[in-house]
C-alpha positions as CSV (number, residue, x, y, z in Angstrom):
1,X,45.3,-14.8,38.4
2,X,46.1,-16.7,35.0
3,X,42.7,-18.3,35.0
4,X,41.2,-15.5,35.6
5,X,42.9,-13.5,32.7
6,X,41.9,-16.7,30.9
7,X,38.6,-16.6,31.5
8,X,38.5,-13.0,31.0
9,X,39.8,-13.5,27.4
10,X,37.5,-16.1,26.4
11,X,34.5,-13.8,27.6
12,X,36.0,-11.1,25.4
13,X,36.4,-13.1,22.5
14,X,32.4,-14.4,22.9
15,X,31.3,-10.8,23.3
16,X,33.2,-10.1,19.9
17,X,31.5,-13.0,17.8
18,X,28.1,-11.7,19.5
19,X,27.2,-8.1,17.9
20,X,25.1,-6.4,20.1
21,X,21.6,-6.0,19.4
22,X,20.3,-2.8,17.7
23,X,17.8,-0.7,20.3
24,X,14.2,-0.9,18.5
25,X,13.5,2.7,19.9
26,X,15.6,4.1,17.7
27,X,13.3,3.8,15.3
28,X,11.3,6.0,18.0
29,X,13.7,8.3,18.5
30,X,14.2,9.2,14.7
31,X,10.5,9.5,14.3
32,X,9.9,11.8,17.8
33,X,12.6,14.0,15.7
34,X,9.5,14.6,12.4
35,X,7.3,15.2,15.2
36,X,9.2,18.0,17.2
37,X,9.9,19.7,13.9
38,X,6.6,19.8,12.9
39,X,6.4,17.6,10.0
40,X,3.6,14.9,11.1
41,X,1.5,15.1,14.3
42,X,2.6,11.3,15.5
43,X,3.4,8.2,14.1
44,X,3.2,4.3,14.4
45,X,5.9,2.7,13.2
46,X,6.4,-1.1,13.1
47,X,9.3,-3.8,11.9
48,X,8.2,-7.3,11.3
49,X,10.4,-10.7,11.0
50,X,8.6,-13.6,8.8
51,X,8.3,-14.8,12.4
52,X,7.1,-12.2,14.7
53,X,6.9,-8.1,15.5
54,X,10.7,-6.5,16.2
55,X,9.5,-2.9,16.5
56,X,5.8,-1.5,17.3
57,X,6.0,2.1,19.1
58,X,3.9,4.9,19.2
59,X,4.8,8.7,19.1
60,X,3.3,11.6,19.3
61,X,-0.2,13.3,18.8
62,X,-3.2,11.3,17.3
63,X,-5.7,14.5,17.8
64,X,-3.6,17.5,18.7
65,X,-7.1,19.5,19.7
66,X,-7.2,17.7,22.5
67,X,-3.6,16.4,23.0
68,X,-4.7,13.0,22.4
69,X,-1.3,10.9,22.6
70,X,-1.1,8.8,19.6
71,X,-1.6,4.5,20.4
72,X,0.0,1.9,19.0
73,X,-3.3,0.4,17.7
74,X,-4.8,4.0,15.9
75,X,-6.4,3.4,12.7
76,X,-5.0,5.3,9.7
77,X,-6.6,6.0,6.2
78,X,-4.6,3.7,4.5
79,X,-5.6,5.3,1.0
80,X,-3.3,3.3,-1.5
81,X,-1.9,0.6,0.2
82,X,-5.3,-0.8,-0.3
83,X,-4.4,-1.7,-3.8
84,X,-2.3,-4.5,-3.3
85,X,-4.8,-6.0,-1.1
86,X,-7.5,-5.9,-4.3
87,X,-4.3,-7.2,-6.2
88,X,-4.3,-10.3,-4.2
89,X,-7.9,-10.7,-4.4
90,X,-7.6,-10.6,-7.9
91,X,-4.5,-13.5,-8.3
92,X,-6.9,-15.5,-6.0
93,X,-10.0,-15.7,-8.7
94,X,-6.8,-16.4,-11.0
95,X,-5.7,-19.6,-9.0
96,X,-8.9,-20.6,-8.9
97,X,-9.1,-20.7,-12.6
98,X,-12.0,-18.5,-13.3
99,X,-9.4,-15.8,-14.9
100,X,-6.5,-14.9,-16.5
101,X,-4.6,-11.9,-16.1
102,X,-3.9,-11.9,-19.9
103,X,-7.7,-12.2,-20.9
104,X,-8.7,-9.0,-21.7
105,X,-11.4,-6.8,-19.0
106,X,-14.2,-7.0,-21.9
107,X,-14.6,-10.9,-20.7
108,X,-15.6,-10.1,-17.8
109,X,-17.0,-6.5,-18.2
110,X,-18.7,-6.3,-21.3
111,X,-19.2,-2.6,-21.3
112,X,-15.4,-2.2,-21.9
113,X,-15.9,-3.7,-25.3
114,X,-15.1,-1.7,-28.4
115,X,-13.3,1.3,-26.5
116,X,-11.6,4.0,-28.3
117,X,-8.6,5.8,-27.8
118,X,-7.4,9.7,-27.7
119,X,-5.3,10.0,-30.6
120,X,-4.5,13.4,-30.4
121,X,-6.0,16.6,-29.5
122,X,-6.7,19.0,-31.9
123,X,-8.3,22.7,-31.4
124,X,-10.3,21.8,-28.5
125,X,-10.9,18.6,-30.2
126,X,-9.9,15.6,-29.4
127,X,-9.2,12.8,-32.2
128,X,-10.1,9.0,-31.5
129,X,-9.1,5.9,-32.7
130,X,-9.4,2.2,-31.7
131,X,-6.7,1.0,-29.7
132,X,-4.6,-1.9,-31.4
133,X,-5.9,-4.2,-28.6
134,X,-8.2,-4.2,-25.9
135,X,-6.6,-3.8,-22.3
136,X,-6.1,-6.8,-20.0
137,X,-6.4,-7.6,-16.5
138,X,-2.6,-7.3,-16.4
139,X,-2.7,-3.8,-17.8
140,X,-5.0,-2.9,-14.7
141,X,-2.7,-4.6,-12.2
142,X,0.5,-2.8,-13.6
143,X,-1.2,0.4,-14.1
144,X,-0.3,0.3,-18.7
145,X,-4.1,0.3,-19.7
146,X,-4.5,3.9,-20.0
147,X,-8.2,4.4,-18.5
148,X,-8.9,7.9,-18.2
149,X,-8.9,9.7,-14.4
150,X,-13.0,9.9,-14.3
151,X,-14.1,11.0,-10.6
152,X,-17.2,9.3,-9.1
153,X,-20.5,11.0,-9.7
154,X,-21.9,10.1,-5.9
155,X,-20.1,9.2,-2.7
156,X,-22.3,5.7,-2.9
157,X,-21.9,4.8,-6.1
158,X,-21.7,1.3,-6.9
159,X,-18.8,-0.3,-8.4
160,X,-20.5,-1.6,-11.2
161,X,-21.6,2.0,-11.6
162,X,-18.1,3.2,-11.1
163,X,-16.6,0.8,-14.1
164,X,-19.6,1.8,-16.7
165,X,-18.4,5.6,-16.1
166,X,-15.0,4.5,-16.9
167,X,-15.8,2.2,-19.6
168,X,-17.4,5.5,-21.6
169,X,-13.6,7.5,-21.7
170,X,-11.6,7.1,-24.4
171,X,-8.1,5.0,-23.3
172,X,-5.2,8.0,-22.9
173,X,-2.5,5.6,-24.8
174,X,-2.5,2.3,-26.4
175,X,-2.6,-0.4,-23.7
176,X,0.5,-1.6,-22.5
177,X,2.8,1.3,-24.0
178,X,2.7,3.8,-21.0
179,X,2.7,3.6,-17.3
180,X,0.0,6.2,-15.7
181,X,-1.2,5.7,-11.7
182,X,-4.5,4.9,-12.4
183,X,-7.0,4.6,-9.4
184,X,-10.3,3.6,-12.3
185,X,-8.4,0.5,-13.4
186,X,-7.9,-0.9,-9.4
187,X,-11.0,-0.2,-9.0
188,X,-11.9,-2.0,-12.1
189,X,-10.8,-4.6,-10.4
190,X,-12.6,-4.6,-7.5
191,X,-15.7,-5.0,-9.9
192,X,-14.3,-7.7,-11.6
193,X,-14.2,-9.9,-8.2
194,X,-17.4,-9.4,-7.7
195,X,-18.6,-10.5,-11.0
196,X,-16.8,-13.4,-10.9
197,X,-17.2,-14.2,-7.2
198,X,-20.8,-13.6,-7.0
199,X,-20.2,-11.6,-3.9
200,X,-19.5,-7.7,-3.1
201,X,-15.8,-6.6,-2.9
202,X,-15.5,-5.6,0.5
203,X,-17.3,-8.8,1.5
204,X,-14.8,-11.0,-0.7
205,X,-11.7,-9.4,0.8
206,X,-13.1,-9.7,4.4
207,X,-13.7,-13.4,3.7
208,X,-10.6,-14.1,2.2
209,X,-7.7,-11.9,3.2
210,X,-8.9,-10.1,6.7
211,X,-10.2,-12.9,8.5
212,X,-8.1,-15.0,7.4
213,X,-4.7,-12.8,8.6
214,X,-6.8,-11.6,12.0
215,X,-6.8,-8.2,10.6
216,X,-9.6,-7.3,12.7
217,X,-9.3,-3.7,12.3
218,X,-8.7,-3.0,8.9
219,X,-12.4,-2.0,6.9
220,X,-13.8,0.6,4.7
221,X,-16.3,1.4,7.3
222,X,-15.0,2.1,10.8
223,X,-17.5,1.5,13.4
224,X,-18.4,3.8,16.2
225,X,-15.7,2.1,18.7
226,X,-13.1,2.2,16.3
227,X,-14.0,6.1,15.4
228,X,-12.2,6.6,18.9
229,X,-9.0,5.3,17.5
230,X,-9.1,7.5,13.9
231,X,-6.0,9.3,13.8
232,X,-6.6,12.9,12.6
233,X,-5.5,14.0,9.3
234,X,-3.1,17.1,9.1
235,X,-1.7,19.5,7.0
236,X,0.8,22.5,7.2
237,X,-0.4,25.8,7.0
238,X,2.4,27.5,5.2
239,X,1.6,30.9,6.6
240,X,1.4,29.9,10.3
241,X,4.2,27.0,9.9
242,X,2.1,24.9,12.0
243,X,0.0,21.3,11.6
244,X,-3.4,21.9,11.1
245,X,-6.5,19.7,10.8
246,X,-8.1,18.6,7.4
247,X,-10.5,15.9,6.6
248,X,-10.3,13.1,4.3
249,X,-11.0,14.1,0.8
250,X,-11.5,10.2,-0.5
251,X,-13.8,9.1,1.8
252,X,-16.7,11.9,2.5
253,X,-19.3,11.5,4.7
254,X,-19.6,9.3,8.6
255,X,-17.4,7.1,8.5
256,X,-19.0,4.3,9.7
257,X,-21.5,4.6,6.3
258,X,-21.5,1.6,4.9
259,X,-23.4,3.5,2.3
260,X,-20.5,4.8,1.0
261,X,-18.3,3.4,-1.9
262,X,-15.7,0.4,-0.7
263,X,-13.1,2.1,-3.0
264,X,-10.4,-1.0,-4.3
265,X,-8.1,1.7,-5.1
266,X,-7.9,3.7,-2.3
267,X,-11.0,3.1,0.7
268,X,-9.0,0.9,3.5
269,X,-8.6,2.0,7.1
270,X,-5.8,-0.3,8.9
271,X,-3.9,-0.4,11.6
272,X,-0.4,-1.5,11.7
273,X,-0.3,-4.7,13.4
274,X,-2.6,-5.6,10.2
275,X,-0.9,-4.2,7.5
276,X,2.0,-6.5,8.9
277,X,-0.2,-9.4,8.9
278,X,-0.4,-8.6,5.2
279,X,3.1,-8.4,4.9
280,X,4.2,-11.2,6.8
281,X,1.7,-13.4,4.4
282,X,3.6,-12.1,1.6
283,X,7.4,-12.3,2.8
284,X,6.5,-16.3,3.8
285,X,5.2,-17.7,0.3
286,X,1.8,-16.7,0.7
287,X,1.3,-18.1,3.6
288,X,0.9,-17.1,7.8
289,X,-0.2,-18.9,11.1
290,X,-1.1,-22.0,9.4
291,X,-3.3,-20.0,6.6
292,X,-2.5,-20.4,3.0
293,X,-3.8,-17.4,1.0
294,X,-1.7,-18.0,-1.9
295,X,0.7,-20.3,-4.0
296,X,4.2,-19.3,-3.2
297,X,4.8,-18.6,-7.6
298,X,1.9,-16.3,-7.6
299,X,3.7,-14.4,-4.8
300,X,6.5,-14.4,-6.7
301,X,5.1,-13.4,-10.1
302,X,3.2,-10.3,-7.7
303,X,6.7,-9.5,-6.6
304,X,8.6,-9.0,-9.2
305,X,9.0,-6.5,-12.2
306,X,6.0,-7.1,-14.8
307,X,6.3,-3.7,-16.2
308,X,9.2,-3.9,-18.4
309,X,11.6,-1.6,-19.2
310,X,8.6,1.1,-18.6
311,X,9.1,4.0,-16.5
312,X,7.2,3.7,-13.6
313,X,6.4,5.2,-9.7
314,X,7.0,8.1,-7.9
315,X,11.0,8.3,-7.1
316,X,13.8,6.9,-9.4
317,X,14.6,3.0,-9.4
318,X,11.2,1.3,-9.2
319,X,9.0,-1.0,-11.1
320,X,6.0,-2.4,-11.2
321,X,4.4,-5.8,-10.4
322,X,1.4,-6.8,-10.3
323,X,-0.5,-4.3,-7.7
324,X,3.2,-4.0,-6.3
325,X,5.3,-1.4,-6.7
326,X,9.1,-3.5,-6.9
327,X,12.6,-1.6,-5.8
328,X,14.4,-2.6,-9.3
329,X,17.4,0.2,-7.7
330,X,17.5,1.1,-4.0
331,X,18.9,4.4,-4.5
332,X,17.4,7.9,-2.6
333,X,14.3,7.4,-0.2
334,X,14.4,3.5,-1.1
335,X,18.6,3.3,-0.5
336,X,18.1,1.0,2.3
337,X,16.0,-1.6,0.7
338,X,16.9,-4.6,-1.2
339,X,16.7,-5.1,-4.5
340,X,13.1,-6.4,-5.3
341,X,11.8,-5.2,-2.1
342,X,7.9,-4.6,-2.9
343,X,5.4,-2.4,-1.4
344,X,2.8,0.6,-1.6
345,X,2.4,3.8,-0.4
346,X,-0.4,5.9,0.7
347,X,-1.7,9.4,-0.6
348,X,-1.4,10.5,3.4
349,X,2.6,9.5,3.4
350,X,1.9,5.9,4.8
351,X,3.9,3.6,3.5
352,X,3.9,-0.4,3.6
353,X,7.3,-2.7,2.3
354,X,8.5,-6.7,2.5
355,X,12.3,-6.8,2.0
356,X,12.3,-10.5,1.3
357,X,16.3,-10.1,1.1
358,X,16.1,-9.1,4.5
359,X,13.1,-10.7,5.6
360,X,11.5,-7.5,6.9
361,X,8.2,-5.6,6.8
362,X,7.9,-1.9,7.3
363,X,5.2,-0.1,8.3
364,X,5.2,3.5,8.8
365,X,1.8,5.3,9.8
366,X,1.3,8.7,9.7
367,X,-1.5,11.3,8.2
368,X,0.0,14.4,6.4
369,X,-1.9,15.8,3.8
370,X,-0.1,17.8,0.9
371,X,3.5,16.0,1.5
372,X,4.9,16.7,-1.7
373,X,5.6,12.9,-2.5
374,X,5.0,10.7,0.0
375,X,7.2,7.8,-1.3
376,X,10.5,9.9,-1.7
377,X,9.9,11.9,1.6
378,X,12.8,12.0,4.2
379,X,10.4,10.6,7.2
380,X,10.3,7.6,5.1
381,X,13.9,7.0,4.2
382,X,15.2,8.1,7.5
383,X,12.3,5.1,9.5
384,X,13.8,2.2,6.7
385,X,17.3,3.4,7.2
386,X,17.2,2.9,10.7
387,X,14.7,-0.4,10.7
388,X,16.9,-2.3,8.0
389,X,19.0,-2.6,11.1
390,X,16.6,-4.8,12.6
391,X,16.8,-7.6,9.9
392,X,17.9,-11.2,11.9
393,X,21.4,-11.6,11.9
């Protein structure tokens, strides 16, 4: 009887040192609670270690015509979590030597030379000036150079067509002096890879991000196969209180079009698994499964603030890196990240972080139109409260 009150002792005292693990369907359960209240139609949520997946689930409704349940591998508009994708791109060309973030655009776009600038506006009038300096690549990447929000003429417009259009506004603000979300200047940048790449954007970053990272589904174009996996887009009908369907405003026309514009700034279709991939790349250095995309200090120098002491994103306590958007306070929607915890979100609510405190990804996809803000929304805060507490012990 003593050795077994012994050994019944010693057990307890293991158990203690041992914390149990935390159930990865609670991150399931918390999002099944958006979808009974009516907020999104389904989600796909998933946790990633530098190592390996921790949480991939499912809930919900991809197509609630049809009662469609939603799969773990759906594609989702991915809208502006595309941008730190064109970021990398861009920081490759930059290892490479054939640019410098600090050059200005005019280098390597000529038709941004000798750009004015809204001074003021005066009786329907507005009064220009020349900016103090042209803007640079790094103004582009942060989101400071003040390009004006020009639409695209033609749902196959080029992106050197796109970047001419945009060359002809006047700047908003002198370069480097204001923070303004600026979809012209990423895609900007898209134009500038191909320029100095000699090849199109979306073929560049299929050669050198996708295949690389086996992100097999993620594209601009979905073909007729993945079409079966589109999650529908939803909004609510604030008469009715109910989800109802809408369409994609960025990307008009079939899908599968490869007519249409590969938008830098916003044009990406993804799953999750890949959008981890991505992730995973950047929490280890750069690097994933062998594959070395980039140096370990350009990761770092994507990572971290670059924007100053400007005021910058959509919810208090953020920063800007370069195509990053950088925690600089966890506080509200972003209370359980770490400090310098980078990411993007998407204009649909998606939303894509690494925690390299933690040494987490996050990946919540969903595709609800007219959120308020997508980034400070309670579906988010309440999925990265409850993943944080999958980080290794």
């Amino acid at each position: 009887m003593h050795l077994l009150r012994s050994s019944l002792a010693v057990l307890a005292a293991v158990v203690s040192l041992c914390p149990l693990p935390v159930r990865a369907d609670t991150v399931s359960d918390q999002m099944q609670r958006f979808v009974d209240n009516g907020t999104v139609s389904g989600a796909v949520t998933l946790v990633a270690t530098k190592s390996g997946i921790a949480h991939w689930e499912a809930v919900g409704k991809s197509d609630l015509g049809i009662g469609r349940d939603m799969q773990k591998d759906d594609l989702f508009w991915i809208a502006s979590m595309t941008k730190p994708m064109t970021a990398v791109c861009v920081l490759m060309l930059q290892e490479e030597g054939k640019l410098s973030i600090d050059e200005p655009v005019e280098k390597y776009l000529p038709e941004f030379k000798n750009q004015w600038m809204v001074e003021k506006k005066e009786a329907k009038k507005l009064v220009l000036v020349r900016p103090k300096r042209p803007i640079t690549v790094r103004d582009l990447l942060t989101h400071t150079a003040g390009l004006g929000d020009v639409k695209s003429p033609r749902t196959v417009s080029t992106l050197g067509e796109l970047t001419m259009a945009y060359a002809r506004e006047p700047l908003q603000f002198e370069p480097g002096s204001q923070w303004t979300y600026s979809n012209p200047g990423i895609n900007t940048l898209g134009r500038i890879v191909e320029v100095l790449s000699g090849k199109d954007f979306a073929t560049f970053i299929q050669e050198r991000v996708f295949d690389p990272l086996q992100m097999r589904d993620t594209t601009f174009w979905p073909s007729e196969e993945q079409l079966k996996r589109v999650a529908k887009s939803y909004k609510l009908n604030k008469e009715t209180g109910k989800l109802e369907e809408t369409t994609v405003y960025f990307t008009e026309g079939r899908l599968p079009d490869r007519r249409r514009t590969p938008y830098p700034a916003g044009g990406l279709y993804s799953t999750a698994k890949d959008v981890a991939q991505f992730y995973r790349m950047m929490l280890n250095g750069g690097a994933l499964e062998g594959k070395q995309l980039l140096k370990p200090e350009t990761v770092e120098l994507m990572t971290t603030t670059q924007s100053g002491e400007i005021k910058t994103g959509f919810v208090e306590g953020m920063s800007w890196g370069l195509g990053f958007q950088v925690v600089r306070d966890p506080l509200g929607s972003t209370a359980a990240l770490s400090k310098g915890t980078f990411g993007h979100g998407g204009a649909y609510a998606t939303q894509s972080w690494g925690d390299p405190v933690k040494g987490l990804a996050y990946v919540l996809l969903i595709q609800r139109a007219g959120m308020p803000n997508g980034d400070g929304s309670e579906i988010r805060g309440e999925f990265q409260r409850v993943a944080s507490e999958l980080a290794p012990q």
